[in-house]
Biopython code that builds the backbone (N, CA, C, O; Angstrom):
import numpy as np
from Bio.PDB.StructureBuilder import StructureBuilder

atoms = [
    (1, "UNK", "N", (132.204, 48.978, 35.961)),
    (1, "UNK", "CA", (132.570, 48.858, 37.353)),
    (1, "UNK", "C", (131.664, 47.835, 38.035)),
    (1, "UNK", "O", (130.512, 47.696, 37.624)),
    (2, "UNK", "N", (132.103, 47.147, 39.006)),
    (2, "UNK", "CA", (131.558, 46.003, 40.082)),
    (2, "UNK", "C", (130.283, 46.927, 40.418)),
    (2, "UNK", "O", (130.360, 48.152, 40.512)),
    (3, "UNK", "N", (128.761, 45.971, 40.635)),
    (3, "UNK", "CA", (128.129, 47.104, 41.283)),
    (3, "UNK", "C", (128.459, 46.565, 42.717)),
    (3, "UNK", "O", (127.449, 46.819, 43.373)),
    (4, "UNK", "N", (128.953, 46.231, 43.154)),
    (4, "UNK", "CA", (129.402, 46.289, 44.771)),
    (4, "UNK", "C", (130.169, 47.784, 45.078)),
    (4, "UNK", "O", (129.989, 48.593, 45.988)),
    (5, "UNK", "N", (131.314, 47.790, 43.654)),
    (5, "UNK", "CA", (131.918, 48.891, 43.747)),
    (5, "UNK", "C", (131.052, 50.454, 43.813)),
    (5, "UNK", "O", (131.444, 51.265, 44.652)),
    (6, "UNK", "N", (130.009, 50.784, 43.005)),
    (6, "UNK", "CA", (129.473, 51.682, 42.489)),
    (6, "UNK", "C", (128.502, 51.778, 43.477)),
    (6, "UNK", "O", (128.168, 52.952, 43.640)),
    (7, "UNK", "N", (127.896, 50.962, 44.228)),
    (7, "UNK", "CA", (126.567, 50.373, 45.739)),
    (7, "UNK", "C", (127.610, 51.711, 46.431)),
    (7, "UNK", "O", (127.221, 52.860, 46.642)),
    (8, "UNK", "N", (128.833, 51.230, 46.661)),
    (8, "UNK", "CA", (129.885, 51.606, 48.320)),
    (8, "UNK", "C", (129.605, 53.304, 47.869)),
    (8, "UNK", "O", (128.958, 54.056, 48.599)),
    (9, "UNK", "N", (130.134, 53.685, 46.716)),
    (9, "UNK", "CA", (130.500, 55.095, 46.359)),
    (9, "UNK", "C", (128.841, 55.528, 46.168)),
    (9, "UNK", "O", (128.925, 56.755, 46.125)),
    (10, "UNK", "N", (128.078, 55.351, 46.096)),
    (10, "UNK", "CA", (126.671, 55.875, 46.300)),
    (10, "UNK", "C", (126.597, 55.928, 47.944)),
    (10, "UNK", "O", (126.580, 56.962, 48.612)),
    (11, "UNK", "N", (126.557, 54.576, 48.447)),
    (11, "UNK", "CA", (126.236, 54.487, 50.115)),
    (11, "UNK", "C", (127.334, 55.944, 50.800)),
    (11, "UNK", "O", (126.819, 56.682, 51.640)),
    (12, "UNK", "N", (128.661, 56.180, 50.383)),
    (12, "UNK", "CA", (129.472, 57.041, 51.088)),
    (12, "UNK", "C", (129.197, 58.289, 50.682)),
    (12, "UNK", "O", (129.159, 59.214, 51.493)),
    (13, "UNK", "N", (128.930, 58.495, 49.119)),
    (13, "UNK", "CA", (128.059, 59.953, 49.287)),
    (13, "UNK", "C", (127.114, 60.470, 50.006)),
    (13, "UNK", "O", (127.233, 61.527, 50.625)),
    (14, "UNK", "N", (125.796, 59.550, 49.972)),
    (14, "UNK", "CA", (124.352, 59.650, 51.023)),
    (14, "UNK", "C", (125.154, 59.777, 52.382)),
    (14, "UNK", "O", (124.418, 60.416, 53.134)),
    (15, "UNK", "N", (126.169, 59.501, 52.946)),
    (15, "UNK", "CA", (126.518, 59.571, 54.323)),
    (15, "UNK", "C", (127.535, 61.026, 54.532)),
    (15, "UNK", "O", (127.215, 61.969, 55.256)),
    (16, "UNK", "N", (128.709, 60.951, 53.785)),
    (16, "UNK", "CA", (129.743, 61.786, 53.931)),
    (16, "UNK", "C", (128.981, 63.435, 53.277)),
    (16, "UNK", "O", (128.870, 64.490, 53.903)),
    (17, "UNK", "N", (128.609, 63.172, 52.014)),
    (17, "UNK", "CA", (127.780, 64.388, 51.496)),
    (17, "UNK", "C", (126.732, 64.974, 52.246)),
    (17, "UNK", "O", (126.386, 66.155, 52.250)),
    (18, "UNK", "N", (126.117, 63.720, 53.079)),
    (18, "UNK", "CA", (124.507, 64.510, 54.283)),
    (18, "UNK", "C", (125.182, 64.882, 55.402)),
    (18, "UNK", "O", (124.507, 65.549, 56.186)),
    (19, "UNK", "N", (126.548, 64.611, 55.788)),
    (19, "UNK", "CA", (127.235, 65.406, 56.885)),
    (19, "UNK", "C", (127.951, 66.535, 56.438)),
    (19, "UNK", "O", (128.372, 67.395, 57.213)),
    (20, "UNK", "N", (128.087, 66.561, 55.354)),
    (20, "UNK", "CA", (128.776, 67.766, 54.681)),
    (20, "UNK", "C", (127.463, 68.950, 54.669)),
    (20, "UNK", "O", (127.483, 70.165, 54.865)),
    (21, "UNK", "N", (126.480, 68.118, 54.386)),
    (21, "UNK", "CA", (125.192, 69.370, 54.270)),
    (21, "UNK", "C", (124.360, 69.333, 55.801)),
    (21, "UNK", "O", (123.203, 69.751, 55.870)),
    (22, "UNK", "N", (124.987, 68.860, 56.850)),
    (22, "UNK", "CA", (124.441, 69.235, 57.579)),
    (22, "UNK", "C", (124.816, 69.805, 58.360)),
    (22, "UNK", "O", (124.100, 70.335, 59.209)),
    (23, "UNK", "N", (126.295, 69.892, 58.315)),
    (23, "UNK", "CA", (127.143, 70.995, 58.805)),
    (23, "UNK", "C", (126.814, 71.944, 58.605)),
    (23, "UNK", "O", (126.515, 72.651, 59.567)),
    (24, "UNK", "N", (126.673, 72.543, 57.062)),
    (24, "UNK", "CA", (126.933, 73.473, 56.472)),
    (24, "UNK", "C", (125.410, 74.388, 56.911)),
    (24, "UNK", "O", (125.305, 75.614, 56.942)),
    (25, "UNK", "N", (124.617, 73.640, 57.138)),
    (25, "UNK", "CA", (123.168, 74.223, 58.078)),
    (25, "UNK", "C", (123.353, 74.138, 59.007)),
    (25, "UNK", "O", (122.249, 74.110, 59.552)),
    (26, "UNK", "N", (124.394, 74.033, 60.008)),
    (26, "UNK", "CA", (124.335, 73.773, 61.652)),
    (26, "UNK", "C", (123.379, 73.276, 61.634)),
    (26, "UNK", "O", (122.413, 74.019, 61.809)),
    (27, "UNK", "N", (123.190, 72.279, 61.491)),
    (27, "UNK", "CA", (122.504, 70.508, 62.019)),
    (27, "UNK", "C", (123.664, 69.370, 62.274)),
    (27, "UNK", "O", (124.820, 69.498, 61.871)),
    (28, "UNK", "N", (123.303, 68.541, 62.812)),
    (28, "UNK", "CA", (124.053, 67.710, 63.866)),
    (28, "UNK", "C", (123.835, 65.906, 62.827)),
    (28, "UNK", "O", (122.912, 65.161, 63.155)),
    (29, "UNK", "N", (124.786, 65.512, 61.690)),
    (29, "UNK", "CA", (124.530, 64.106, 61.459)),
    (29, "UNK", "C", (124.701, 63.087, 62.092)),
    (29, "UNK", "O", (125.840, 62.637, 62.212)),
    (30, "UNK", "N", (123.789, 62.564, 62.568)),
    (30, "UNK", "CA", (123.819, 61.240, 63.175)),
    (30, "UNK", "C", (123.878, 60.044, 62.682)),
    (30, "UNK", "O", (122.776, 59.724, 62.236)),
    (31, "UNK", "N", (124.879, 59.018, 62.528)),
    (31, "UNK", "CA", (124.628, 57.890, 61.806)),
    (31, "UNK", "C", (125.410, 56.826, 62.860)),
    (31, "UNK", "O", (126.426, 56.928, 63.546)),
    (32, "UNK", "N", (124.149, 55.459, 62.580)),
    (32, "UNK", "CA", (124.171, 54.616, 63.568)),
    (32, "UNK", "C", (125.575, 53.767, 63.713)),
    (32, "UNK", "O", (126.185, 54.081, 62.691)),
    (33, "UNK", "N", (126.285, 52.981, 64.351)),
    (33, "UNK", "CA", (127.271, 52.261, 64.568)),
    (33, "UNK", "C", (127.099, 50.983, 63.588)),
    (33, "UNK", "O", (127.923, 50.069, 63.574)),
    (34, "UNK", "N", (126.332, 51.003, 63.046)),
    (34, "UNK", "CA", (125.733, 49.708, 62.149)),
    (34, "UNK", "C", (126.530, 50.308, 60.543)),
    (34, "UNK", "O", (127.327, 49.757, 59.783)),
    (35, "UNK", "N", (125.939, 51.512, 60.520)),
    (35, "UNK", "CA", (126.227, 52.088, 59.040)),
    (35, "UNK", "C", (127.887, 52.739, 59.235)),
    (35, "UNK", "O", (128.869, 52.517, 58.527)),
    (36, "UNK", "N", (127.748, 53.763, 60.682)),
    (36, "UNK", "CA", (129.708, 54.069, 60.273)),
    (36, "UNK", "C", (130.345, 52.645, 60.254)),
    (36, "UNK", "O", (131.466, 52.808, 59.772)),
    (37, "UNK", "N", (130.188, 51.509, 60.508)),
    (37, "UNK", "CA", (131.214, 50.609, 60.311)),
    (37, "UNK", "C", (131.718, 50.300, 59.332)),
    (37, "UNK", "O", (132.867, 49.993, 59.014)),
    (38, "UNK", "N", (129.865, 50.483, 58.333)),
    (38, "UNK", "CA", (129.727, 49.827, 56.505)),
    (38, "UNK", "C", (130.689, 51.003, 56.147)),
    (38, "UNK", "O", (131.695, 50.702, 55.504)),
    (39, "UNK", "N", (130.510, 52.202, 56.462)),
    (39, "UNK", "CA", (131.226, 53.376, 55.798)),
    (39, "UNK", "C", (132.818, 53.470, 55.667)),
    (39, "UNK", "O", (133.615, 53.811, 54.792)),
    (40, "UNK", "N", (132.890, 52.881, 57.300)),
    (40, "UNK", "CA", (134.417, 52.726, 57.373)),
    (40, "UNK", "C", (135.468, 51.750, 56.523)),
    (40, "UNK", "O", (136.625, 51.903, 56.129)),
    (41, "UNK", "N", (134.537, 50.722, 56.442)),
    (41, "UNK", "CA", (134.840, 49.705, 55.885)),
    (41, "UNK", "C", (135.073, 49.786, 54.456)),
    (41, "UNK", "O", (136.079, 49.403, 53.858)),
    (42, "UNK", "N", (133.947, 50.371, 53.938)),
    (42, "UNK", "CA", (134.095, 50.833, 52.219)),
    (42, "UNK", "C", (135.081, 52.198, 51.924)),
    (42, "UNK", "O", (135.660, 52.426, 50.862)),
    (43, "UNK", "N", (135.117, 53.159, 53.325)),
    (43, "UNK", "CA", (136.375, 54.197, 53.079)),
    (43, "UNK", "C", (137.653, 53.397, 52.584)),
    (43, "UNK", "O", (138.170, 53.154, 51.493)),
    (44, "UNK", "N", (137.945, 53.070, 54.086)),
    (44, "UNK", "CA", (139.247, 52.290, 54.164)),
    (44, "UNK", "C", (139.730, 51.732, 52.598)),
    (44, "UNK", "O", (140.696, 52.143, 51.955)),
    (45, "UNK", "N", (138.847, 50.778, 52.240)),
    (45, "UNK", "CA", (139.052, 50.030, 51.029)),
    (45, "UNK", "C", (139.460, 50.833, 49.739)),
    (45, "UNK", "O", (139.953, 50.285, 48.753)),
    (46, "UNK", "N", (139.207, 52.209, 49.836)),
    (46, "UNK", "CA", (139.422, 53.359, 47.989)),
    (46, "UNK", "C", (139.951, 54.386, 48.402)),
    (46, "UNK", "O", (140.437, 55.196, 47.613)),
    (47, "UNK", "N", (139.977, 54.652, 50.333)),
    (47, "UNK", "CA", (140.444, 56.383, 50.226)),
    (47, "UNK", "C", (141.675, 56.337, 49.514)),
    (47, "UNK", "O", (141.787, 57.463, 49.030)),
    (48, "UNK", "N", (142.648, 55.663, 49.187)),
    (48, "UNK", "CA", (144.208, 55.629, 48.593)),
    (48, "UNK", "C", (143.799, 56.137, 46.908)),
    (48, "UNK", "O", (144.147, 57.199, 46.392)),
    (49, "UNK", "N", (143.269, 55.437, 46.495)),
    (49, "UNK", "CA", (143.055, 55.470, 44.934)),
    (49, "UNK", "C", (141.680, 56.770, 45.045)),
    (49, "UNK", "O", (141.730, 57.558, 44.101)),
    (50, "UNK", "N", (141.038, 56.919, 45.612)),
    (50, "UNK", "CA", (139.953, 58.089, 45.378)),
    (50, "UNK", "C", (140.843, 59.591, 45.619)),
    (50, "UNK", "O", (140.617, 60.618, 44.980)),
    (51, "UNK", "N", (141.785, 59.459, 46.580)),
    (51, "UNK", "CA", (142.697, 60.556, 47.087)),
    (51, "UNK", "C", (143.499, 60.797, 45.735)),
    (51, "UNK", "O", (143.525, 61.956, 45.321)),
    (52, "UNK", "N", (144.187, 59.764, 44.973)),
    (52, "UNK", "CA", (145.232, 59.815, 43.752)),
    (52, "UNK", "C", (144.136, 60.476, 42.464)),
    (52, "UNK", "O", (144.448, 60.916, 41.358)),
    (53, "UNK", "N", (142.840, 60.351, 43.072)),
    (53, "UNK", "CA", (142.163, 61.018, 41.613)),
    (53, "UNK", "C", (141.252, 62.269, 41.656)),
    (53, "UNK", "O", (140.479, 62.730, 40.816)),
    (54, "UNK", "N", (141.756, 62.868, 43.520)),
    (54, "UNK", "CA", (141.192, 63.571, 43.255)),
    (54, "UNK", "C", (139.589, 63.671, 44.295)),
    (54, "UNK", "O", (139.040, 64.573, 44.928)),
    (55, "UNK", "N", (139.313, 62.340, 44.043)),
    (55, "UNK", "CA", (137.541, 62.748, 44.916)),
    (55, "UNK", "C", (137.522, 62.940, 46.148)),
    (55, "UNK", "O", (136.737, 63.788, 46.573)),
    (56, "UNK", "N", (138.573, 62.043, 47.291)),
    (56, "UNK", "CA", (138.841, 62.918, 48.449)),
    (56, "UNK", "C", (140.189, 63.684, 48.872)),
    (56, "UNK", "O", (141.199, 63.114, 48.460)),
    (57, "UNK", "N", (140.358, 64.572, 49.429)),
    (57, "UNK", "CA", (141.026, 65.362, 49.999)),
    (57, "UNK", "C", (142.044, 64.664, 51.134)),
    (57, "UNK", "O", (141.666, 63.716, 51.821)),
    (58, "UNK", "N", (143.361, 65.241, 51.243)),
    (58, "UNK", "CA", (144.127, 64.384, 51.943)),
    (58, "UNK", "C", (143.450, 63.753, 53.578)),
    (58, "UNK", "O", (142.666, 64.339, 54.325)),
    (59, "UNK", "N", (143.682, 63.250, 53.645)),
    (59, "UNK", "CA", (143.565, 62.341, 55.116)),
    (59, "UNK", "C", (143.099, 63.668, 55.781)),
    (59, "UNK", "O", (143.502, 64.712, 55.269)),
    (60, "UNK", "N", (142.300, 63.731, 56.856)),
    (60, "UNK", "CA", (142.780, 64.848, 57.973)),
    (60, "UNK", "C", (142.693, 63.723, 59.275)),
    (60, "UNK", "O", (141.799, 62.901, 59.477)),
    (61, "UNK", "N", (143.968, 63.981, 60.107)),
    (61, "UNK", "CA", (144.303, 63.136, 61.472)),
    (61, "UNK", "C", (142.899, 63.547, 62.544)),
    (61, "UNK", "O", (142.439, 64.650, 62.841)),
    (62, "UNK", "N", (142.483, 62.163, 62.948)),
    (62, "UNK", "CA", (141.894, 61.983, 64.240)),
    (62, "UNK", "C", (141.432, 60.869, 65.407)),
    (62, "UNK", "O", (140.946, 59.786, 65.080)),
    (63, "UNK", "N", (141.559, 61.108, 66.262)),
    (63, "UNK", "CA", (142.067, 60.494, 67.090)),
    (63, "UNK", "C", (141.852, 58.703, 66.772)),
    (63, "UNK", "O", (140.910, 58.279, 66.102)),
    (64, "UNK", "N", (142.756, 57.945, 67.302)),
    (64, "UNK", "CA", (142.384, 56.658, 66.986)),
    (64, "UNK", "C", (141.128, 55.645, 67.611)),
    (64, "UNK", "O", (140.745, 54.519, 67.295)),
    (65, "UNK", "N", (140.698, 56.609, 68.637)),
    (65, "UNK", "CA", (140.122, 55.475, 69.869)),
    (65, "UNK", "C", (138.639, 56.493, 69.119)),
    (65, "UNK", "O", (137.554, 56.213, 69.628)),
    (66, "UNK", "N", (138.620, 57.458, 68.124)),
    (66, "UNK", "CA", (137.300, 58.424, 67.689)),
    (66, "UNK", "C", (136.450, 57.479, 67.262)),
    (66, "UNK", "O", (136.763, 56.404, 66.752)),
    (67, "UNK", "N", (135.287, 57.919, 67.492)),
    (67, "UNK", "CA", (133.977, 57.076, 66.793)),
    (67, "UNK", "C", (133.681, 56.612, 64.846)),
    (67, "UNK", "O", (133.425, 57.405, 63.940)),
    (68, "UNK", "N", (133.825, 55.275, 64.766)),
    (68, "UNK", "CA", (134.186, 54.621, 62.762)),
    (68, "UNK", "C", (133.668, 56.089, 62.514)),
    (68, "UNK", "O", (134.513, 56.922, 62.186)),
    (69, "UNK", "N", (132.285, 56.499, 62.648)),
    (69, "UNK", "CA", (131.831, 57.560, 61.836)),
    (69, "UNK", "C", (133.127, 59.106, 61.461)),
    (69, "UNK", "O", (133.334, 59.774, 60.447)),
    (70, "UNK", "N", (133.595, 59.120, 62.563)),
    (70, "UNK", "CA", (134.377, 60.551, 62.910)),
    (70, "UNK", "C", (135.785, 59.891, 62.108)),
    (70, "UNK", "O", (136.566, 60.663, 61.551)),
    (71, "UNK", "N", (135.982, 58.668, 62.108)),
    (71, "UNK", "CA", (137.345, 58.115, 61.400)),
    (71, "UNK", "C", (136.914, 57.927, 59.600)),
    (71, "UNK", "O", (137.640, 58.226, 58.652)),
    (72, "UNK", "N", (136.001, 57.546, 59.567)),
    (72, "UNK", "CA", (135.470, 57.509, 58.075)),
    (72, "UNK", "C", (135.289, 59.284, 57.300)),
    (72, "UNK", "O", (135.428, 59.740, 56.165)),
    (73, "UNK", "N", (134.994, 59.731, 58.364)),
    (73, "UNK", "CA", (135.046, 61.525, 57.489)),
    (73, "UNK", "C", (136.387, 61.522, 57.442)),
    (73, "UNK", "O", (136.797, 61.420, 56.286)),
    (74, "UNK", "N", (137.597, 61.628, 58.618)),
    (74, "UNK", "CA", (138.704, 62.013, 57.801)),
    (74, "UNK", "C", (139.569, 61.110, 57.251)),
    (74, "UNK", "O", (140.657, 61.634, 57.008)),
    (75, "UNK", "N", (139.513, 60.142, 57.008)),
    (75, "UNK", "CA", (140.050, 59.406, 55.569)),
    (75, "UNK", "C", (139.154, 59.772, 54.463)),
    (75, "UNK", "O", (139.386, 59.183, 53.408)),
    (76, "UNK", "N", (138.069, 60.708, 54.466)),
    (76, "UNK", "CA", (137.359, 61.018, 53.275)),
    (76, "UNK", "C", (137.975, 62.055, 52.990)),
    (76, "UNK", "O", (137.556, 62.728, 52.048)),
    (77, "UNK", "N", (139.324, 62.541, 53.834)),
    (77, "UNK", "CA", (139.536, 63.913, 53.980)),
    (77, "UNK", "C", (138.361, 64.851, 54.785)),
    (77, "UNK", "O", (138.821, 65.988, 54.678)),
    (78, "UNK", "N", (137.479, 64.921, 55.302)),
    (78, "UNK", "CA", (136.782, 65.441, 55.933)),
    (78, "UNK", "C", (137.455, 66.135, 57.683)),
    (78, "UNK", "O", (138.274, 65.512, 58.358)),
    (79, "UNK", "N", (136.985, 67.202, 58.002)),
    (79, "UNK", "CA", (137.768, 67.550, 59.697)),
    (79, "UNK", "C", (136.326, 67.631, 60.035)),
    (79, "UNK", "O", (135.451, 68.415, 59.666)),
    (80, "UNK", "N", (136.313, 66.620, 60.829)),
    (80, "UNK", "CA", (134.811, 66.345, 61.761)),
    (80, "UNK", "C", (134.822, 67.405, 62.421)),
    (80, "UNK", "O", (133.843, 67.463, 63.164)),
    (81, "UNK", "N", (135.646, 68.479, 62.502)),
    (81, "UNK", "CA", (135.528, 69.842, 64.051)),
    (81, "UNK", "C", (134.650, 70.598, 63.359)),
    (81, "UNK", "O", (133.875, 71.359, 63.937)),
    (82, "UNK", "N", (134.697, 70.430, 61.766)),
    (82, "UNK", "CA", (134.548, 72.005, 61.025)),
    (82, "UNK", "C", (133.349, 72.345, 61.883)),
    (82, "UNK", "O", (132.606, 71.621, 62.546)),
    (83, "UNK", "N", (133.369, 73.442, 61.715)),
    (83, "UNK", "CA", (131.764, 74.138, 61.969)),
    (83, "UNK", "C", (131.604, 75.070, 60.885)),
    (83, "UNK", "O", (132.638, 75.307, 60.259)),
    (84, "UNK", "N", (130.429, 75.725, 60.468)),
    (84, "UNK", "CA", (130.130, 76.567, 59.761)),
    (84, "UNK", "C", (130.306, 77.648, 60.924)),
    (84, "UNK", "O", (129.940, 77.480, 62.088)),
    (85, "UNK", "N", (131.156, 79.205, 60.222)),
    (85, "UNK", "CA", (131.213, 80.329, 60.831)),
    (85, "UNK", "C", (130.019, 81.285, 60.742)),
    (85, "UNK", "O", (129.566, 81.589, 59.639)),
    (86, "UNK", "N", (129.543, 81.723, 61.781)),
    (86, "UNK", "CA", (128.733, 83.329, 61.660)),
    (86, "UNK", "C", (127.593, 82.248, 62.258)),
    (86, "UNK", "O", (126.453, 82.633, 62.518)),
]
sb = StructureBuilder()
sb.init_structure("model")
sb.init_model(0)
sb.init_chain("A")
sb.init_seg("    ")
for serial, (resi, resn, name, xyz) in enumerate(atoms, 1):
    if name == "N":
        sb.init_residue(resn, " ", resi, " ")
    sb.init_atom(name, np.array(xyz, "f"), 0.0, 1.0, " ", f" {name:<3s}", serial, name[0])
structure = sb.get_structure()
């Protein structure tokens, strides 16, 4: 694989996976407008073929005018609302 290719899918784990775990602790991920853009940018480009194999989960809809970061979770399949219950 390209390491440009293999760089993006490392960079979107460290981002999408540290909001996944910081949910899951009720903590709050913050990532700058500099990096959701890189994120968005490298989503956009594989969610089709990562979705056909499996690594993300269908689309979840949100709003269009939402912040790259909040648009890059759900083309990861991600629902930026989740909260952890209890």
């Amino acid at each position: 694989m390209p390491a440009r290719f293999v760089g993006g899918v490392v960079f979107g784990e460290w981002l999408v996976d540290g909001w996944d775990l910081a949910v899951v602790t009720g903590q709050k991920a913050d990532v700058d407008d500099e990096l959701a853009a890189a994120l968005y940018e490298d989503i956009v480009g594989k969610a089709e073929m990562a979705r056909r194999y499996g690594v993300y989960g269908p689309e979840v809809a949100v709003p269009a005018d939402a912040p790259l970061f909040v648009r890059a979770l759900g083309l990861a399949g991600r629902d930026p609302s989740w909260r952890r219950q209890g």
